[in-house]
Steps between C-alpha positions, in 0.01 A plus 500: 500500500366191697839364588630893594156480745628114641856699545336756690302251737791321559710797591222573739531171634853533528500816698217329696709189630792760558308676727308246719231707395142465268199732363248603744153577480392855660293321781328165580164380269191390604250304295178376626495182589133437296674583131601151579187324518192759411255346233462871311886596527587147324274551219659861467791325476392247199285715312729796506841380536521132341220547256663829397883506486717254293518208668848291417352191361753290339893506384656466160642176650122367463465651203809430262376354198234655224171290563588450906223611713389515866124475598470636898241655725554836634281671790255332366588586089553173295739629259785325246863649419580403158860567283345492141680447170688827430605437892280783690364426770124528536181476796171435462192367724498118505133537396349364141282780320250228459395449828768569732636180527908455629697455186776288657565408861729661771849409382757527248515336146595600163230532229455690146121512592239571732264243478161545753432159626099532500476601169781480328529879425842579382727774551890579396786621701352864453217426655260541160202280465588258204282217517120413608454117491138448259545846382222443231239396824603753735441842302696817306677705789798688440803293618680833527275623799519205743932425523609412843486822755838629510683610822772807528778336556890601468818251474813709658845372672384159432189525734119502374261789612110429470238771599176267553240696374467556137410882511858571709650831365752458711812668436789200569753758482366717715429204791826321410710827593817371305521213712496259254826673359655387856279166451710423190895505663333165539499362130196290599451499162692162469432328841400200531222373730562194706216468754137622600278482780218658742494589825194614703563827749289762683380832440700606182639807672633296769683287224634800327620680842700215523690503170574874625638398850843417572414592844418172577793287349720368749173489736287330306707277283799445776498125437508574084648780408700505801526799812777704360303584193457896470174610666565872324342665173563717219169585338507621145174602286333562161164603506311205717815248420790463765825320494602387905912433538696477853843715512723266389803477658653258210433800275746693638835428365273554163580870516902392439399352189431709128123530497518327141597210687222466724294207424141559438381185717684646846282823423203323452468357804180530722168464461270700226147531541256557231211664623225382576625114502804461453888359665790403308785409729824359407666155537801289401332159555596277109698859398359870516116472579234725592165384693222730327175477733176611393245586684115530494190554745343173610099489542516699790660782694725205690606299183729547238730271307841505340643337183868507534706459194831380511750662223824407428752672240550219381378139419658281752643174470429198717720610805399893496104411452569276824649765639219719398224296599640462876505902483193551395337224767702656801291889368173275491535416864660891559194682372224215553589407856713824648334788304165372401430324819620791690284692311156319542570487871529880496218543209251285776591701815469821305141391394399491851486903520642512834820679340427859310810564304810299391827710472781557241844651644644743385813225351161330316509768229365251223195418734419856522505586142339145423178583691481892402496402102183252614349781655584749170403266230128389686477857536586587160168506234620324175547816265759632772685181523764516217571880672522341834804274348638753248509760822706252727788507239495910440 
């Protein structure tokens, strides 16, 4: 069924370019211009977006081996991502039941145990309690009662979902909308990753409006992307989660050719955004290649930062990891010093509260839809949340 839905899109798409024409909203949006920089609305937005939806926290390319494990922060959650023997993935709190002490540091590594380094206290891939150092000294508890707090946390298309609070009841299917069954026309399953790093941004809103905005292509990135780059969008949704694609006019002799024949990779094309953080564009820099971005809320209502992943299918050799590394250095200075900087310009003049209202046209369909789920999920109490998703996909 996924690849009949990437059929479909691309048919749209085709009938798009045909016509010179795209999807329109019914009428221009206005947000206020403070839901970029209010103290109260940012800690809606942490507490009751970040601190309650999955949060895309790692790949499978991290994650390959039985053992391999990645210790992180998230809005302010110290958490590890762990593959454990029979090869599931698990989360728990990077927090000893001792004390509370960080079991490893932020990183990756590869270990069969959990070992605390202020007291020793052990723990195995499952997070159970299996060792206190001077048991005889320290007293009879049961070792049963005090494992490592686990996390919900779901594996899927080759991406890793964490919820950050340990009481989540969230329903993943419900919030994921089948868009993980799109996710997976992929196969991230066996990428490899070549290259990390982190880039500091504004207001994460204004970072995601941009992953949402071809608007501003062949303004904004003339000298990079170039001026005859498609300033048009197609908007497609799934619950909160949007896929962004220009008409295509390359994609029209496609409709002369059997469907069968179609190549998954020329359908894929675009940018998919996992709400609330995440962009996954597509490349060609060392062979096929995707940039995944994640994003997360800085200390304040202007900061945020982004760890961008780059993914390729497959592992390069010398002249394609050259290849990729000049790629992925020319989208460093694209987002750090065209979108970012653009961005904390715009996130300092808006601060000034001279302007009321910042505006979405009606061909800014993803920007619309972006900022309405903010406003439905901080609205939404946490027993209606799972109905909020489940009712976007009715």
């Amino acid at each position: 069924m996924s690849r009949e839905k990437l059929i479909e899109m691309t048919e749209h798409n085709i009938a798009h370019s045909k016509a010179g024409t795209i999807d329109m909203e019914p009428e221009v949006f206005k947000v206020p211009a403070e839901k970029y920089y209010d103290e109260e609305q940012y800690k809606a937005e942490v507490d009751k977006i970040f601190k309650r939806v999955p949060l895309l926290l790692a790949t499978t390319a991290e994650l390959p081996n039985p053992g391999d494990y990645k210790a992180m922060e998230a809005v302010g959650t110290p958490l590890i991502i762990t593959r454990d023997s029979d090869g599931d993935v698990r989360a728990f709190m990077n927090m000893c039941s001792h004390r509370g002490a960080a079991i490893v540091d932020e990183g990756c590594g590869n270990t069969k145990r959990f070992m605390c380094p202020y007291h020793a206290w052990t723990f195995n891939q499952k997070g159970d309690l299996i060792g206190i150092a001077s048991q005889q000294d320290f007293g009879d508890i049961d070792k049963s009662e005090y494992g490592l707090v686990p996390l919900p946390v779901e594996e899927r298309a080759g991406l890793i979902w964490v919820c950050v609070r340990p009481d989540s009841d969230i329903d993943f299917d419900a919030f994921l909308s089948g868009y993980d069954e799109l996710l997976a026309n992929f196969g991230f399953e066996t990428w490899h990753l070549h290259d990390q790093r982190r880039v500091e941004g504004p207001n994460w809103k204004v970072a995601y409006d941009g992953y949402l905005d071809l608007y501003h292509l062949p303004v904004l990135h003339s000298e990079t992307f170039g001026t005859e780059i498609s300033n048009q969008a197609l908007y497609y949704n799934w619950g909160p989660h949007q896929r962004v694609s220009s008409p295509s006019p390359f994609m029209v002799g496609l409709e002369d050719m059997p469907k069968d024949q179609w190549q998954t990779e020329w359908m894929l094309m675009g940018v998919w955004t996992v709400f609330p953080h995440i962009s996954i564009a597509s490349f060609d820099g060392g062979g096929r290649s995707v940039m995944l971005s994640q994003l997360f809320p800085g200390d304040t209502p202007g900061e945020s930062y982004t760890v961008q992943n780059y993914l390729m299918e497959n592992a390069p050799d010398e002249e394609q990891a050259k290849q990729a590394d000049e790629q992925f250095k020319l989208l460093e200075y694209v987002v750090e010093t065209e979108d970012y900087g653009t961005g904390l310009r715009l996130q300092k003049a808006l601060q000034t509260g001279v302007k009321d209202h910042v505006l979405f046209g009606r061909n800014e369909g993803g920007g619309q839809r972006f900022h309405g789920w903010v406003d439905k999920i901080i609205e939404t109490e946490d027993e209606d949340l799972n109905k909020l998703f489940a009712s976007s996909n009715s």
